[in-house]
C-alpha positions as CSV (number, residue, x, y, z in Angstrom):
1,X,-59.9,-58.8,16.4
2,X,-58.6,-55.3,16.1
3,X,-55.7,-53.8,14.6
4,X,-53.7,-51.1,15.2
5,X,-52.6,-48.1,13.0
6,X,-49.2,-46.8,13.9
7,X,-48.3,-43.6,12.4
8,X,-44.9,-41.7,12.1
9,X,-44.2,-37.7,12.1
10,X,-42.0,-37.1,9.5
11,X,-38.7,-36.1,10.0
12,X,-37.6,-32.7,8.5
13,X,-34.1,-31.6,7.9
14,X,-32.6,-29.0,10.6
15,X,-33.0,-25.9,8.6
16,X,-29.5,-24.5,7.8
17,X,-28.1,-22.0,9.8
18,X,-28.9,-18.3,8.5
19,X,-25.8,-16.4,9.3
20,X,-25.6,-12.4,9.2
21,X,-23.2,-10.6,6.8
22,X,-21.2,-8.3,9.1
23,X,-18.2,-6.4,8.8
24,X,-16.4,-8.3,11.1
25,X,-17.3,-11.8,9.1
26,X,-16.4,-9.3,5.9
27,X,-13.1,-8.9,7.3
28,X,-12.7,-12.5,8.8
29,X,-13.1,-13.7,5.0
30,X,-11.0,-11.2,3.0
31,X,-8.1,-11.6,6.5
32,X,-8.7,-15.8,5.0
33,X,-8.1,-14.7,1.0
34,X,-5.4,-12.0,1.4
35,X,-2.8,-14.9,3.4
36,X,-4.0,-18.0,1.3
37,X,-2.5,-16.4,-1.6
38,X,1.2,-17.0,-1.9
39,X,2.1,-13.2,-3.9
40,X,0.6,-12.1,-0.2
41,X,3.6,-13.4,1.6
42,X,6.2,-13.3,-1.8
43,X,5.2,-9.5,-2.8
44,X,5.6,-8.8,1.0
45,X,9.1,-10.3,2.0
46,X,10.4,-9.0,-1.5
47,X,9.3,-5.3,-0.4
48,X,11.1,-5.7,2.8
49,X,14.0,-7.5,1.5
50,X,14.7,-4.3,-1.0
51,X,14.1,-2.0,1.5
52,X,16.7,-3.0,3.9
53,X,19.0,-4.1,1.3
54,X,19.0,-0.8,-0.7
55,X,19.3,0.9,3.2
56,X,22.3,-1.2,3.9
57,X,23.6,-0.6,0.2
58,X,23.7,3.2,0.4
59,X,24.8,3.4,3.8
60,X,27.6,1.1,2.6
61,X,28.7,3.1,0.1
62,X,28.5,7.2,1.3
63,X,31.7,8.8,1.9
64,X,31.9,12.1,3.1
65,X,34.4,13.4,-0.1
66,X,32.1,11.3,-2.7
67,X,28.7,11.4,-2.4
68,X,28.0,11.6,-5.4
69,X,28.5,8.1,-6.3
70,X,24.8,6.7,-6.9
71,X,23.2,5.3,-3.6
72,X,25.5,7.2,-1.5
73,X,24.4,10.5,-2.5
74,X,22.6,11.5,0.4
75,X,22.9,14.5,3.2
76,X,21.0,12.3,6.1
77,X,21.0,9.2,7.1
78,X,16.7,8.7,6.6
79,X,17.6,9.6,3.1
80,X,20.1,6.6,3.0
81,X,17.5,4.6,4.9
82,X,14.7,5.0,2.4
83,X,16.9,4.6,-1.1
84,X,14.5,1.7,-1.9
85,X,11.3,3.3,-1.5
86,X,10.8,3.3,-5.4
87,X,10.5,-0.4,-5.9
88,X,9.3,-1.1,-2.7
89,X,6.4,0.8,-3.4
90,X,5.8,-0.5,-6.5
91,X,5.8,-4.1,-4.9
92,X,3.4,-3.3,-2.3
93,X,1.0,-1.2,-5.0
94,X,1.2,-4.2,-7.0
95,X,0.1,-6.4,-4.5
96,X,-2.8,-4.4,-3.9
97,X,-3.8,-4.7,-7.7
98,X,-3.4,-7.9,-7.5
99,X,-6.2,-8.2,-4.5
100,X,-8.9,-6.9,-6.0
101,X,-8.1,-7.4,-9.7
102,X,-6.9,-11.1,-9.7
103,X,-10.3,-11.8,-8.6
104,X,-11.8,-10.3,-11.8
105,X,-9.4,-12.3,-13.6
106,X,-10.2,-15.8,-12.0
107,X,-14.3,-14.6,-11.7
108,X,-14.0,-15.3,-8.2
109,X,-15.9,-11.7,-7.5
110,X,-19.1,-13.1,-8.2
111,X,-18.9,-15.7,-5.5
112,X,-17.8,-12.9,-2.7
113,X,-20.3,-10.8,-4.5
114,X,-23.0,-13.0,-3.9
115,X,-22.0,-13.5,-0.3
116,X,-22.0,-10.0,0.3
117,X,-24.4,-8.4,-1.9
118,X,-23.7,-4.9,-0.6
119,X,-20.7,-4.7,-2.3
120,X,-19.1,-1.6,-0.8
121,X,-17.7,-3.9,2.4
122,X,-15.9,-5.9,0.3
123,X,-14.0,-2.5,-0.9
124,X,-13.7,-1.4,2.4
125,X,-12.2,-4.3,4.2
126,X,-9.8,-5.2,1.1
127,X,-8.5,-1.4,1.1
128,X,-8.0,-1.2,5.2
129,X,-6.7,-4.1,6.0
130,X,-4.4,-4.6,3.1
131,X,-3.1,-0.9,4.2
132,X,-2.9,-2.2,7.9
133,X,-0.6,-4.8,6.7
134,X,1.4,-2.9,4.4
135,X,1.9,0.0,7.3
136,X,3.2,-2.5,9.4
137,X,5.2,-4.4,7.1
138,X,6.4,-0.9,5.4
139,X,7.6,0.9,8.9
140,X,9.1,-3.0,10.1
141,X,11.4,-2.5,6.9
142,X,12.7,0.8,7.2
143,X,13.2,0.6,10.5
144,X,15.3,-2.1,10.2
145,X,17.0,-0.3,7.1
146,X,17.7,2.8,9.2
147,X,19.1,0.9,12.5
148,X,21.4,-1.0,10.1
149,X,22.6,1.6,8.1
150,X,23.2,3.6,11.5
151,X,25.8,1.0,12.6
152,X,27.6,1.3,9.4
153,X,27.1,5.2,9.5
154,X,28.4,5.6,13.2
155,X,31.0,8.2,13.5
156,X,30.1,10.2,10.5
157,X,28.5,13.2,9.8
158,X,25.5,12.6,8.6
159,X,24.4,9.3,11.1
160,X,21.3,10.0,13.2
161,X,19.3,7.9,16.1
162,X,16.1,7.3,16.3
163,X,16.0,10.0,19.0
164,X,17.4,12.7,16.7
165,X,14.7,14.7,15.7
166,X,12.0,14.0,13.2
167,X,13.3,10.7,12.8
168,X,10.6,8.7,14.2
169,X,8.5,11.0,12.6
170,X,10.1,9.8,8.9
171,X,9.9,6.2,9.1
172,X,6.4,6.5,10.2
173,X,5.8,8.9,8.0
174,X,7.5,5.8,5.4
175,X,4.8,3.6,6.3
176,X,2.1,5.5,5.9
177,X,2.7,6.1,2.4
178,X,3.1,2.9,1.5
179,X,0.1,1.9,3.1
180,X,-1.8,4.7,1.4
181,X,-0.3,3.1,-2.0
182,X,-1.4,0.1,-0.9
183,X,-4.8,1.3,-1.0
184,X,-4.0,3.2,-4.0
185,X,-3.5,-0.6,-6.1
186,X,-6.6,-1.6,-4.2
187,X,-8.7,1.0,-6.0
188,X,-7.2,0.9,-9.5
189,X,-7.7,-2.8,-9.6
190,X,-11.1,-2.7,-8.8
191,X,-11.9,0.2,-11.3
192,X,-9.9,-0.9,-14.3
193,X,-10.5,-4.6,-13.0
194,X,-7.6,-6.0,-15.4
195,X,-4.4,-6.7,-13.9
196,X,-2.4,-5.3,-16.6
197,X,-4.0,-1.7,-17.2
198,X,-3.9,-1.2,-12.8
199,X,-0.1,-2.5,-13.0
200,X,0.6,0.3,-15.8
201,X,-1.9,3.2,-14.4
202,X,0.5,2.6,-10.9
203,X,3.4,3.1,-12.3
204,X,2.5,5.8,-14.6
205,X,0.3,8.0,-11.8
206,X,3.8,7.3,-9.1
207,X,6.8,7.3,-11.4
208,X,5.8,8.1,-14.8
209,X,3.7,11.7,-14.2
210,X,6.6,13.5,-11.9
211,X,8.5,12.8,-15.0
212,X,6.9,14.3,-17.5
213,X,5.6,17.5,-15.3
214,X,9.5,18.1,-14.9
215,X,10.0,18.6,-18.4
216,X,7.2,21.6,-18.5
217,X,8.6,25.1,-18.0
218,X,10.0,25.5,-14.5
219,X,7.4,28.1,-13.4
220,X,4.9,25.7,-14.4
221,X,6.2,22.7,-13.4
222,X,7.4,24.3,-9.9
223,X,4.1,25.0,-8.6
224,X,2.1,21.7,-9.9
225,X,4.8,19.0,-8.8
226,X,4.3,19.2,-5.2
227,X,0.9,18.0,-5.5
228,X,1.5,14.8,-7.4
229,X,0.8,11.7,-5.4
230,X,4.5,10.6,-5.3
231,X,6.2,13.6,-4.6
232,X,3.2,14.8,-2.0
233,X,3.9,11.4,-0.8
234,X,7.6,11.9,-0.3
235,X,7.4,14.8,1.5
236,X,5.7,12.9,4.1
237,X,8.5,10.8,5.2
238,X,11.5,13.6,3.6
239,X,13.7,14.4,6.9
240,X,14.1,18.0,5.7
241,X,11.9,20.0,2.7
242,X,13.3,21.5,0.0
243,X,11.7,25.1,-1.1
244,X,9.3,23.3,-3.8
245,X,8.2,20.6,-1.4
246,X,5.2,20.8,1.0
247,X,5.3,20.0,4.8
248,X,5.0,16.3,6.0
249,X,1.2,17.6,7.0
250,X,0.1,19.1,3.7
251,X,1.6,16.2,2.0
252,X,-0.3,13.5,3.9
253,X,-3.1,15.3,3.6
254,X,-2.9,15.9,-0.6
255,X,-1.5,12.4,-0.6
256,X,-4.1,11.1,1.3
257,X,-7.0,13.0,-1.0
258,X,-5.6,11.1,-3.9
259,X,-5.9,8.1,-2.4
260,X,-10.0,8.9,-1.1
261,X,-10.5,10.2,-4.9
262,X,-9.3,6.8,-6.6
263,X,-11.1,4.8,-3.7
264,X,-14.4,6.8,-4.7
265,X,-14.0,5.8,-8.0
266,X,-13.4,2.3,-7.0
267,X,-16.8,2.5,-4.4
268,X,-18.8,3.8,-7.3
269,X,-17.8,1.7,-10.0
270,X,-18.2,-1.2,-8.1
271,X,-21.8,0.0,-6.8
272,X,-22.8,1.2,-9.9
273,X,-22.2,-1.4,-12.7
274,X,-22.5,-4.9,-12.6
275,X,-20.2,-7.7,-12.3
């Protein structure tokens, strides 16, 4: 009598799935972060909410015999348009602190880190497509602040249409710069990586600085404040330019080195030292 043996393979696991880090996968993730945050869609609709209110506000209150009344001091209506471009772009630079930052603060960096252990993609996808969004989001607002304030303005001297010239050319001019300061809150969260010292260094470096150059002898302060961020910044979405003001080109383009230099800092921080 025989018997027989029988013998089994053994069974191994499926190996897992090895997926390639790519930038569109980059992007896909930080696209999943940036809207599963609730400042994303708070900071957002409060940024367009005082756009168009502070729009509406000033057109509201210009009269041609007292313009000189606050918000209604203006001699166009873009001017009127944009009277809230100080806090809104304070609300969007904020918000891009808080996207690279806040991640230092809850030490979920090292867990995107470790996903993408190139690092610089993370940078690059935060910075352009937070400053998609706030372009978007930025030009959305004024334009509804300048077609608003237009209805109130109709009749008067200083109401334009978007056909008008330059016009166009403002509000998109508008978005731009609050995209680029966007990027701008991006790259001082990541270098300073605390939510506090990025929320100060914005406000000082747009608000603060222009400030204190103006109190420097005029000669002096004449020829350097054009080329700080903000007011470089402003003379890319300013209707007219003033004699101390630089054209809506050489403004984007020193604006828009500011922005590349505090980037760079962010790229090689971030590169360079760990965690």
């Amino acid at each position: 009598m025989s018997t027989t043996t029988l013998t089994h393979d053994p069974v191994t696991a499926p190996a897992a799935p090895v997926y390639k880090i790519t930038g569109p996968r980059v992007l896909r993730s930080e696209w999943a972060k940036l809207w599963s945050l609730r400042s994303t869609w708070i900071t957002l609709a409060v940024g367009l909410v005082l756009t168009v209110l502070f729009g509406l506000i000033s057109a509201a209150s210009w009269s041609p015999t007292g313009r000189s009344h606050g918000l209604g001091d203006a001699s166009d209506a873009v001017q009127l348009a944009l009277g809230g471009m100080n806090l809104t772009q304070l609300a969007i630079g904020v918000l891009g602190v808080l996207l690279t930052a806040g991640e230092y603060a809850t030490g979920m960096i090292r867990s995107t880190l470790t996903a993408v252990p190139k690092r610089l993609p993370v940078l690059w996808s935060k910075a352009g497509l937070y400053a998609g969004i706030a372009l978007v989001t930025g030009f959305v607002a004024v334009l509804i602040s300048f077609l608003g304030g237009a209805s109130i303005l109709s009749g008067e001297s200083i109401s334009l249409t978007l056909t008008d010239s330059g016009v166009l050319r403002s509000l998109l001019g508008a978005g731009v710069y609050l995209a680029l300061v966007g990027v701008i809150g991006v790259a001082l969260g990541s270098v300073l990586r605390s939510t506090a010292g990025a929320i100060s260094s914005l406000v000082g470096l747009l608000m603060l600085l222009p400030a204190l150059v103006g109190l420097l002898p005029s000669g002096f302060s004449d020829a350097v404040s054009q080329y700080l961020p903000s007011n470089a910044g402003q003379s890319m979405y300013a209707l007219t330019q003033g004699s101390n003001s630089l054209s809506p080109g050489a403004g984007l383009a020193v604006f828009a080195g500011w922005t590349a230099l505090l980037l760079g800092l962010a790229a090689y921080r971030l590169k360079r030292t760990d965690v």
